[in-house]
C-alpha positions in Angstrom: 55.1 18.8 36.7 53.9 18.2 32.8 56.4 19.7 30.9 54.8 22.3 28.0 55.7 20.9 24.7 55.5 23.0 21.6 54.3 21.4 17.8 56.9 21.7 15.1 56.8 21.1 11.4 60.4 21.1 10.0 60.6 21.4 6.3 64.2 20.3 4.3 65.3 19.4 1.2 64.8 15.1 0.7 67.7 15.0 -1.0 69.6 16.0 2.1 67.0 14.1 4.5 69.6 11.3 5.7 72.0 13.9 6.9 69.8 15.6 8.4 68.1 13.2 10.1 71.3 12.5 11.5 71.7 16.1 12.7 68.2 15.7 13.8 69.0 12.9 16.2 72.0 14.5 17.5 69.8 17.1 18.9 68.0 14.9 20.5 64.9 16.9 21.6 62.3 16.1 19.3 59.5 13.8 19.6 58.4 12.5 16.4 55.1 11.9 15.6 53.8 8.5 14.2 55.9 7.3 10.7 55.7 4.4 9.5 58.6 3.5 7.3 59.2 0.9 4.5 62.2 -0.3 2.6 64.5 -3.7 2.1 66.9 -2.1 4.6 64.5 -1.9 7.3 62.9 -5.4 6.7 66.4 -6.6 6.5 67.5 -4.8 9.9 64.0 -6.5 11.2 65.0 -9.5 10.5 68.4 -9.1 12.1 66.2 -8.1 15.5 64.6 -11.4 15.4 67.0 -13.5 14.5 69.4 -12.0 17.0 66.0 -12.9 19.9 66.1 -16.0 18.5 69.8 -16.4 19.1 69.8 -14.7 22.5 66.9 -17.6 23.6 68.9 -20.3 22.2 72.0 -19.7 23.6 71.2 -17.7 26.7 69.1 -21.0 27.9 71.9 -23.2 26.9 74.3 -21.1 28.5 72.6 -21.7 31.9 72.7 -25.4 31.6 76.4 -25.4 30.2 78.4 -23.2 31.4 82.1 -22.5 29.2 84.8 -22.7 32.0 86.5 -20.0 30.1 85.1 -16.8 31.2 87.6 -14.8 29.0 85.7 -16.5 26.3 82.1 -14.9 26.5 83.3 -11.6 26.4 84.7 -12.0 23.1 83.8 -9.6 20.2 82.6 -10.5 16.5 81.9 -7.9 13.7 78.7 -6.8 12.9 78.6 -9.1 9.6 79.6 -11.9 11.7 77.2 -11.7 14.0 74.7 -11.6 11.0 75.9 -14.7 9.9 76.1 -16.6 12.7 72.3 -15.6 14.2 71.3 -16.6 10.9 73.0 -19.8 11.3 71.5 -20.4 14.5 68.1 -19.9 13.6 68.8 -22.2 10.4 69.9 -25.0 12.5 67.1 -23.9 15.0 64.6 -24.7 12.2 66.3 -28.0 11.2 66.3 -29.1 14.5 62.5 -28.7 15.2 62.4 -31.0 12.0 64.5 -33.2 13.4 62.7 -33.6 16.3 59.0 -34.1 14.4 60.8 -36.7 12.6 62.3 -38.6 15.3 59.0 -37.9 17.2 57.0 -39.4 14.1 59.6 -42.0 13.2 59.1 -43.0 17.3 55.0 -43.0 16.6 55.1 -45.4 13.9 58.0 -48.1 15.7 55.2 -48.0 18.7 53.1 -48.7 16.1 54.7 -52.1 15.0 56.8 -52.7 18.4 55.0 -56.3 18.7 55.5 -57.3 15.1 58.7 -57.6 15.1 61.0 -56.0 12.2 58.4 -55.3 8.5 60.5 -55.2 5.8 58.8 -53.6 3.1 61.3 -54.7 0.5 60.7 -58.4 1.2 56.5 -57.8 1.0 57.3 -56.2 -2.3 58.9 -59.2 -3.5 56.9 -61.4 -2.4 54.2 -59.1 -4.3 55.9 -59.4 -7.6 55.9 -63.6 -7.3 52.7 -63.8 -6.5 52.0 -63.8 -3.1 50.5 -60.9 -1.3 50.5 -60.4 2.5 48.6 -58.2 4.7 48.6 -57.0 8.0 45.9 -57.6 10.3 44.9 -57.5 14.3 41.8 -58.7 15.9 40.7 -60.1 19.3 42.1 -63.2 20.7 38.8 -64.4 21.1 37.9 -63.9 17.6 41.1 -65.5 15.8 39.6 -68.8 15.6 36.2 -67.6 14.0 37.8 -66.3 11.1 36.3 -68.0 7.8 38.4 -71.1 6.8 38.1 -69.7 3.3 40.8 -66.9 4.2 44.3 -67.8 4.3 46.5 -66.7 7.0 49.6 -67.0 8.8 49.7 -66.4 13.0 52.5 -64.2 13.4 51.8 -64.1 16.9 49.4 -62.9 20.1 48.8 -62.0 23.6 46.1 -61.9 25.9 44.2 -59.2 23.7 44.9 -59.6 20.5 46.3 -61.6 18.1 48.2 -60.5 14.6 47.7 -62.2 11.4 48.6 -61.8 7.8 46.3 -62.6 5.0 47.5 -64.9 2.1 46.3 -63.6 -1.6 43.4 -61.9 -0.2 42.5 -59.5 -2.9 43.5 -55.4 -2.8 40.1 -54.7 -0.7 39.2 -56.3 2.1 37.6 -59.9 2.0 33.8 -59.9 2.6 33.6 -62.2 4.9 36.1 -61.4 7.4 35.2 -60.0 10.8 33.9 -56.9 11.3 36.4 -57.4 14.7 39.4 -57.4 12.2 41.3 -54.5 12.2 43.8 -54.0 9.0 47.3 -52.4 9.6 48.2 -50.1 7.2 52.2 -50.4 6.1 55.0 -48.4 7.9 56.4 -45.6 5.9 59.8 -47.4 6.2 61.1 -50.7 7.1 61.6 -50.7 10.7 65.0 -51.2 10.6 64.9 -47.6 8.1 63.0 -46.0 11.1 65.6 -46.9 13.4 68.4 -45.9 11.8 66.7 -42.2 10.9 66.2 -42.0 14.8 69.7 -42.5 15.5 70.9 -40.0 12.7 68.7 -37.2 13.8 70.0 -37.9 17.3 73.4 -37.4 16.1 72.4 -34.5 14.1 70.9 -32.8 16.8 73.7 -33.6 19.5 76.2 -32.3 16.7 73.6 -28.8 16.2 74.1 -28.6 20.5 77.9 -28.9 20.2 77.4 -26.0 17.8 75.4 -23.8 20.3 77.9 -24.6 22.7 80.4 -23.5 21.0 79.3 -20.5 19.7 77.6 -19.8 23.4 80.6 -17.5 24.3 79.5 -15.0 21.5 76.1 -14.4 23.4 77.3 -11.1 25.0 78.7 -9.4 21.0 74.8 -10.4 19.8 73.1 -8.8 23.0 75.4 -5.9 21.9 74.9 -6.1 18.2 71.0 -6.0 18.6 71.2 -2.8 21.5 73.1 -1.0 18.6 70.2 -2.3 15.9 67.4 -0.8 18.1 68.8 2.6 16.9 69.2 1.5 13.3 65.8 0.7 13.0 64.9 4.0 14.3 66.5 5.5 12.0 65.2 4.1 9.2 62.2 4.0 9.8 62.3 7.5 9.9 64.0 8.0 6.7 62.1 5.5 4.2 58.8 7.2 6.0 59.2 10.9 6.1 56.8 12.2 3.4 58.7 13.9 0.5 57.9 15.1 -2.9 58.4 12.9 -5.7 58.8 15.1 -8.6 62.9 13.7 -9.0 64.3 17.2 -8.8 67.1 18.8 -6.6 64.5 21.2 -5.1 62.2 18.4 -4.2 61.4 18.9 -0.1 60.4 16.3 2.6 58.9 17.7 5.9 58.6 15.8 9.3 56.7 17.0 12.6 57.0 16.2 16.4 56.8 17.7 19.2 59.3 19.8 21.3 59.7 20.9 25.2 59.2 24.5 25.6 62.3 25.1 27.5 64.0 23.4 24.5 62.9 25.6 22.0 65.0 28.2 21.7 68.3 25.8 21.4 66.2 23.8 19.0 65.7 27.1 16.3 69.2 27.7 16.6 70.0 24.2 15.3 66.9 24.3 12.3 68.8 27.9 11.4 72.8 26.1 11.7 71.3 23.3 9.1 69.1 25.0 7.0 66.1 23.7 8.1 62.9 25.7 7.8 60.9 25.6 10.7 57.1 26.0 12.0 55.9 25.9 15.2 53.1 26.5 18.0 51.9 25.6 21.4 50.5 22.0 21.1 46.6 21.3 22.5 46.1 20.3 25.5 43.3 17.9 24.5 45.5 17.0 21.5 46.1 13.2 22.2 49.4 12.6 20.3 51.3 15.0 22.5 54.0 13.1 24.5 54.0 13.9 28.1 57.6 14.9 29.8 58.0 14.6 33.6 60.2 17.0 35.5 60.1 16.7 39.2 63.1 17.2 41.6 65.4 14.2 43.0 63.1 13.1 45.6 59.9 12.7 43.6 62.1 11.1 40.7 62.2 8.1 42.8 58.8 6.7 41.8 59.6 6.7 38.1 60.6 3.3 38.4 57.3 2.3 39.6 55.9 4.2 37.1 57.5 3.4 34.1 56.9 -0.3 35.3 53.3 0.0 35.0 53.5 1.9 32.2 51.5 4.6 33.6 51.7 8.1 31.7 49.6 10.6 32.4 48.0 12.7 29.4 49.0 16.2 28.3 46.0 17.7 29.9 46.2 15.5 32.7 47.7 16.1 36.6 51.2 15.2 36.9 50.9 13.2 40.2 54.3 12.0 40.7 54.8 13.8 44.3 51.4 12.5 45.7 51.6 8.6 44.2 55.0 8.5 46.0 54.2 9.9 49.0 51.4 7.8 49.7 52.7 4.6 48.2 55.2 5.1 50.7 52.7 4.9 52.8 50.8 2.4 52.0 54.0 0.3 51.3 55.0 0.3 54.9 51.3 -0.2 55.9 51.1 -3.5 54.1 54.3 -4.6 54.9 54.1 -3.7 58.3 56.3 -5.3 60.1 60.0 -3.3 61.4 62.3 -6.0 61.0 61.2 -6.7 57.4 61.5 -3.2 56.6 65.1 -3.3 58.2 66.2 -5.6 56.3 64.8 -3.6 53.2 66.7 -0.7 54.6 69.9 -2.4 54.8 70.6 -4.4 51.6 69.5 -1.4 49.8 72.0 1.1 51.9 74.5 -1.7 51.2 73.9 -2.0 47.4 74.0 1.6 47.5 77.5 1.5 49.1 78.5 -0.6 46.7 77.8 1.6 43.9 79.7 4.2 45.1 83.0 2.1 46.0 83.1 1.0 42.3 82.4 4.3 41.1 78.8 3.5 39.1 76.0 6.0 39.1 73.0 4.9 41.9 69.9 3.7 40.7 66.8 5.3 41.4 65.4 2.2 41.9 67.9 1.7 45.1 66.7 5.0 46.8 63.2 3.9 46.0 63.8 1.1 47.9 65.4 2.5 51.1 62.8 5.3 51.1 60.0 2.2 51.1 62.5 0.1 53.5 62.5 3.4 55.8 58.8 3.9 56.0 58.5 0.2 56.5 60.4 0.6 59.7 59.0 3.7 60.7 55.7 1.8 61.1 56.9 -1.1 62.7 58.3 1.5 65.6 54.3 2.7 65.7 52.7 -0.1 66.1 55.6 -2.3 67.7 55.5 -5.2 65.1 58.9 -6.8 64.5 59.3 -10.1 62.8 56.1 -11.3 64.6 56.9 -11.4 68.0 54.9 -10.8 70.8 54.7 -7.4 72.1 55.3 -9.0 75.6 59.1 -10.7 74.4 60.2 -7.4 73.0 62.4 -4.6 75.6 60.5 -1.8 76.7 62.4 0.5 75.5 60.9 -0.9 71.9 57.8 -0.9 73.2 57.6 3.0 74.6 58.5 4.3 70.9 55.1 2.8 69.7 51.9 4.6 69.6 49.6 3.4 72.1 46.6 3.9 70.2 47.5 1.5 67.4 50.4 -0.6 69.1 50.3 -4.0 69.4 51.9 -4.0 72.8 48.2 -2.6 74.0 46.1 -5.0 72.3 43.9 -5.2 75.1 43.3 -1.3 75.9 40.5 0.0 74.8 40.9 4.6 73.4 37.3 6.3 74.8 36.9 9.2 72.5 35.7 11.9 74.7 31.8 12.0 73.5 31.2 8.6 74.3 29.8 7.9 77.9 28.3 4.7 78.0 30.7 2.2 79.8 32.8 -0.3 78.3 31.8 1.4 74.9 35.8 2.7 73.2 37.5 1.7 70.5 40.3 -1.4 70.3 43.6 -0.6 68.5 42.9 -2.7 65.1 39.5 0.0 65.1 42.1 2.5 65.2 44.2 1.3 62.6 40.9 1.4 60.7 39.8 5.2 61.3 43.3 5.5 60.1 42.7 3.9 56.9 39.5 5.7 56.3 41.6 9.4 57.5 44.0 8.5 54.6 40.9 7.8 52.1 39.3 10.9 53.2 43.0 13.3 52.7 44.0 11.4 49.2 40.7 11.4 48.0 40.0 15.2 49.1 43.4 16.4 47.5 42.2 14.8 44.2 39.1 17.5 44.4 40.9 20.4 45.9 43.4 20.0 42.4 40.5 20.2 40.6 39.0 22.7 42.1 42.1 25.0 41.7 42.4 24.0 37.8 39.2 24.5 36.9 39.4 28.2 38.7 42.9 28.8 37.3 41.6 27.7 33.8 38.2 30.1 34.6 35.6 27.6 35.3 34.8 28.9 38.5 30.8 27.3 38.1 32.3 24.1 37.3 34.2 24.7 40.3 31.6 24.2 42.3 30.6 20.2 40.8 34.5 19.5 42.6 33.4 21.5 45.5 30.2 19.2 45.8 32.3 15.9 45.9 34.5 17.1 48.5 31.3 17.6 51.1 30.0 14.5 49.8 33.5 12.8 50.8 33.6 14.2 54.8 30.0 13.3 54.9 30.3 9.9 53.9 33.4 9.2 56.3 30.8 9.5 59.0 28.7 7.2 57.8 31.7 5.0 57.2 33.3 4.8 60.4 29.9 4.4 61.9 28.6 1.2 59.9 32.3 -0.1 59.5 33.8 1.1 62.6 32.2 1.1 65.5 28.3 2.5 65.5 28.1 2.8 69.4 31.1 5.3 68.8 30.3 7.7 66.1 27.0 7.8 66.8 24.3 8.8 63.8 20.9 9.0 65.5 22.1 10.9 69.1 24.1 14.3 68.9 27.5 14.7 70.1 28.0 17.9 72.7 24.8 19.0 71.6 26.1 19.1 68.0 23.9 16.9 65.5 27.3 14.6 64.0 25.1 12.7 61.8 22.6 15.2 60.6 25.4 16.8 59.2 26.8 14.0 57.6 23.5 13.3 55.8 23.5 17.2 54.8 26.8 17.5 53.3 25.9 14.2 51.1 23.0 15.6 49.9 24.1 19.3 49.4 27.5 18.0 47.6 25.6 15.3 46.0 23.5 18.4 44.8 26.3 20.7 43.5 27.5 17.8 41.8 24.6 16.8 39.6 23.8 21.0 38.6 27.7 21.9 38.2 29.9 18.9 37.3 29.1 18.6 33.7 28.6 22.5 33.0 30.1 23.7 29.9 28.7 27.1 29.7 24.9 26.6 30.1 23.5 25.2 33.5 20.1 24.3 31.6 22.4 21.9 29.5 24.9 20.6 32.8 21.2 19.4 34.8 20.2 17.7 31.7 23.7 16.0 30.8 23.2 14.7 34.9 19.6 13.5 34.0 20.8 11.6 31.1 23.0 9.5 33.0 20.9 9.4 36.2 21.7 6.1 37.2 25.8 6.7 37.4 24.9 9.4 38.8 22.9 8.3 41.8 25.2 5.3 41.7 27.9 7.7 42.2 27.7 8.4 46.1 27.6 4.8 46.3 31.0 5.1 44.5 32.2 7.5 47.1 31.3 5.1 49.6 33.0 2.0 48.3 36.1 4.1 47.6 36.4 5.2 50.9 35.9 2.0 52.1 38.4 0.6 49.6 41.0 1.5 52.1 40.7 -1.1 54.5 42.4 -3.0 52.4 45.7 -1.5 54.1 44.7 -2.8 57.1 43.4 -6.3 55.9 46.3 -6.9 54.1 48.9 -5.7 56.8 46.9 -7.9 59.2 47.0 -11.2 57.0 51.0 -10.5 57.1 51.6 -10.2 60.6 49.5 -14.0 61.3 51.8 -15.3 58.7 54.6 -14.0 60.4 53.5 -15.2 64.0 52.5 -18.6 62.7 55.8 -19.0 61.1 57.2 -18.3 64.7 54.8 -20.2 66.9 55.9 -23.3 64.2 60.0 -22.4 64.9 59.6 -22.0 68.6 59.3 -25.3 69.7 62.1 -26.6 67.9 64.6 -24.1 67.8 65.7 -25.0 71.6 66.3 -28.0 70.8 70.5 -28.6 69.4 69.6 -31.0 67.0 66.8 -29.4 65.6 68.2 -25.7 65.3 69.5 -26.0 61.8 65.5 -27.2 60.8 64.3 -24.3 62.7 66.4 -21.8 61.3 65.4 -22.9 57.5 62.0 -23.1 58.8 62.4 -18.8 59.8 64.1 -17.8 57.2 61.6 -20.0 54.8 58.6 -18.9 56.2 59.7 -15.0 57.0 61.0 -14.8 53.2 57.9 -16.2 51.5 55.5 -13.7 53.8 57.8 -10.8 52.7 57.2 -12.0 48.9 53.5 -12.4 49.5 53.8 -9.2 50.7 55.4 -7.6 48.3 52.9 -8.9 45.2 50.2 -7.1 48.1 51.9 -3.8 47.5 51.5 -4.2 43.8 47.7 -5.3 43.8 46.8 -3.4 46.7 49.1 -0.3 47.3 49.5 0.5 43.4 46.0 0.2 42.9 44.5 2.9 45.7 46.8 5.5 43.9 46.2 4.4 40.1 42.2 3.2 40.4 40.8 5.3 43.3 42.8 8.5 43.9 42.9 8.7 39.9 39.4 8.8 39.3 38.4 11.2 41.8 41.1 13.3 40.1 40.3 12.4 36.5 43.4 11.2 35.5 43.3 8.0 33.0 46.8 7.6 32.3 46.3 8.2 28.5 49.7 9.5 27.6 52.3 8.6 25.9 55.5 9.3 27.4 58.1 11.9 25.8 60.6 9.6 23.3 63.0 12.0 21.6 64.4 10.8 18.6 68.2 10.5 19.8 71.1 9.4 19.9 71.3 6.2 22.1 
């Protein structure tokens, strides 16, 4: 459930403000609202943060590469000032040797440059200037050389197939009139070449001697990971304390006040604490549709295993939003050992999270949520695999029977080839095949998360007294069982759930088309009632076409679900070409080794394909679909007490 949080306004004196902002954070239940602070001391501990990334990048990357033999040596410790000192060292010779590098990669550019003239010595063409004689550099076509006017002096200094490079004796500071058009003048080097050369090997020394010092200094990496955690808190803090609004007339009564936000069921602790320090206090239940309150989560154990998905993605739901925690789990779960699919997969889920679990109680270290997040998917992975007999791809046929009598007929793999007769349906050889069945299942599990999302807000908006606009919720459920007809018979199987022909004298699909038109209805006069029904029809009229497009909504969304089946399908191929590739080989002795890296390959990128398809696909039925029938956007922000850390 969504926490209730109440708005508080505390009011103390500023010149007492650092203290009891440290008081403040001690408590540890209060959810500032936006301040943004200003001072040297918060640049300055900004700065640290960066330089400190900076540092971590460096040394971290060079710490994979290079490795210190002595692992005492990483774990040592350095004072805060020297870890100051030394990330801005590092990002000083950071900078340097990015310059370092443009020069040796411009210094490189212009040797290219004059590679096939040999060394240019610009303090000999300088002499040479001052006694008379000047020389420029030219290149032209090989084919051209010999055209050049007799009038121009020059000097071969040497060619190839292409082109051939001259110098001009005395020919003036422009370029002669009547040379070539073809005639292409080299400008100077910035250096002699021999200069160029010896920068190149400099900067290389420069930078090997800047590695040496990252190597060195690599061992430090853990004291500034530790240096910046402790920062993060720093800058918190002052943030808070250069921003808090204040007077400013310079007295000792001058006041500064700060608000946030509060859990109810912290309240009463938190008046107690504003009355030990002084602090004057002012409070009230926050808005529901007020956008800057934080949202808390409290569920119990079990539920509390999604957070980790959820804080992931980053999804919060608002202050007046649903708290869907229970539901997303249950059916991610779900739809997690849908996709997946397969038993042995999940099995193998099931067992390196037990066994990391295990080891997390042997060395005495809290378990992760993450872990029992993780089994609960790894069980539910295996669960299905028991119900429609699919373990590690292998034939039905190759697996004991005793395997194959815990699956499901109606959906097992080891009765491909039966075919379920529902008992309406009397035309021979007219049933439904066991990948259909998956499919009806799909569509079942649109139809319940989908109908949930309406019956919650059908309950709020009678709990909250808007029993007409009850009725708008009420419509898009009917619309929702309606249109699962429809779907199963154009998706499905038409000869099966029949639209045009009754069903034991019961008109199926008349009734279908009824509850779509009667919810579809109820929708358009109630959903967007706020009091007058005259204003709710016109509100529908104005946005007719999303309107009318919505039942088209309700059908894609149902449909949207077949995705689990899709997707699960497209796994268990993978899996069984991977095998039918393996099988040949794997009998043979000199081949086994290939066969097993071929398995293991093959099984272990399907389970990672898989596992990006329970992102996309299993995340997006409970975040895109099942939200919007329920109206949640996840527009929170999540609850971020200012605390101790």
């Amino acid at each position: 459930m969504i926490e209730d949080m109440m708005k508080v306004s505390i009011v103390l004196l500023n010149k007492e403000k650092e203290d009891a902002l440290k008081a403040l954070r001690k408590v540890g239940v209060v959810h500032l609202e936006k301040i943004e602070g200003a001072s040297e001391k918060l640049s300055a501990f900004k700065e640290y943060t960066n330089n400190t990334n900076v540092s971590e990048a460096i040394l971290g990357e060079f710490n994979k590469s290079k490795k210190s033999k002595d692992t005492k040596a990483q774990k040592l410790s350095l004072s805060d000032e020297k870890v100051i000192s030394l990330c801005s060292e590092i990002v000083a010779k950071a900078d340097r040797k990015k310059q370092l590098l443009d020069e040796i990669s411009a210094n490189t550019t212009e040797l290219d440059r004059f590679s096939k003239w040999g060394t240019v010595n610009l303090e000999d063409i300088k002499y040479l200037k001052e006694k008379g004689i000047q020389l420029k550099m030219y290149e032209i076509p090989t084919d051209k050389y010999h055209q050049i006017d007799a009038n121009i002096h020059t000097i071969l200094v040497n060619n190839d197939k292409k082109t051939v490079r001259f110098l001009i004796i005395n020919g003036g500071e422009e370029r002669p009139e009547n040379l070539l058009p073809e005639a292409f003048e080299v400008p100077l080097p910035r250096l002699t070449t021999t200069d160029l050369e010896e920068d190149i090997k400099n900067n290389k020394a420069e930078i090997e001697k800047i590695e040496s010092f990252y190597a060195e200094n690599a061992k430090y990496i853990d004291a500034i990971l530790k240096f910046r955690q402790a920062l993060q808190s720093d800058i918190e803090f002052e943030n808070v304390n250069s921003g808090i609004s204040h007077e400013s007339a310079g007295t000792e009564s001058d006041l500064a006040w700060l608000g946030g936000f509060v859990p109810k069921a912290d309240i009463e602790n938190f008046k107690n604490e504003c009355k030990k320090n002084h602090w004057a206090l002012a409070m009230e239940d926050a808005e529901r549709d007020d956008a800057e309150v934080p949202t808390k989560l409290k569920n119990n154990r079990l539920v509390s295993l999604v957070y980790p998905l959820t804080d992931f993605l980053g999804t919060v739901p608002g202050y007046n939003e649903f708290d869907i925690s229970g539901w997303f789990l249950l059916f991610f779960t779900i739809f997690f050992g849908m996709i997946f699919g397969d038993g042995g997969y999940g099995l193998l889920v099931t067992v390196v999270s037990f066994i990391l679990m295990l080891k997390n109680k042997a060395a005495k270290k809290p378990v992760s949520p993450l872990l029992g997040l993780v089994l609960l998917l790894g069980i539910a992975t295996v669960i299905w695999g028991i119900v429609t007999c699919t373990w590690f791809g292998i034939p039905a046929k190759m697996l004991p029977s005793w395997l194959t009598n815990l699956s499901i007929p109606l959906v097992s793999s080891a009765y491909e080839d039966s075919l379920w007769i529902p008992f309406w349906v009397t035309k021979e050889g007219v049933g439904l095949t066991k990948d259909q069945n998956l499919q009806i299942f799909c569509f079942a599990l649109a139809l319940l998360q989908l109908s949930i999302a309406h019956v919650k807000a059908t309950k709020r908006n009678i709990s909250e007294k808007h029993v007409v606009k009850a009725f708008g919720d009420i419509g898009a459920l009917m619309q929702l069982i309606g249109m699962l007809w429809i779907v199963l018979s154009m998706v499905v199987n038409s000869d099966v759930f029949l639209m045009t022909e009754p069903i034991e004298n019961v008109p199926v699909g008349k009734i279908a088309i009824s509850l779509i038109a009667v919810g579809f209805t109820l929708s358009f006069v109630f959903s967007n009632y706020e009091g007058s029904l005259v204003q709710s029809i016109l509100a529908s009229l104005k946005n007719i076409i999303s309107v009318l497009l919505g039942v088209v909504n309700v059908f894609s969304d149902i449909v949207s679900y077949i995705r689990l089946w899709a997707v699960g399908l497209a796994g268990a191929a993978i899996s069984s070409t991977v095998n039918t590739l393996a099988g040949p080989i794997l009998g043979h002795l000199a081949m086994f080794a290939l066969a097993i890296i071929l398995l293991v390959f093959g099984h272990g990128l399907n389970m990672v394909l898989n596992l990006l398809s329970v992102i996309v696909h299993g995340v997006r039925l409970n975040t895109l679909e099942f939200s919007q029938h329920l109206g949640v956007s996840w527009s929170g922000k999540k609850y971020q007490p200012f605390s101790e850390k």
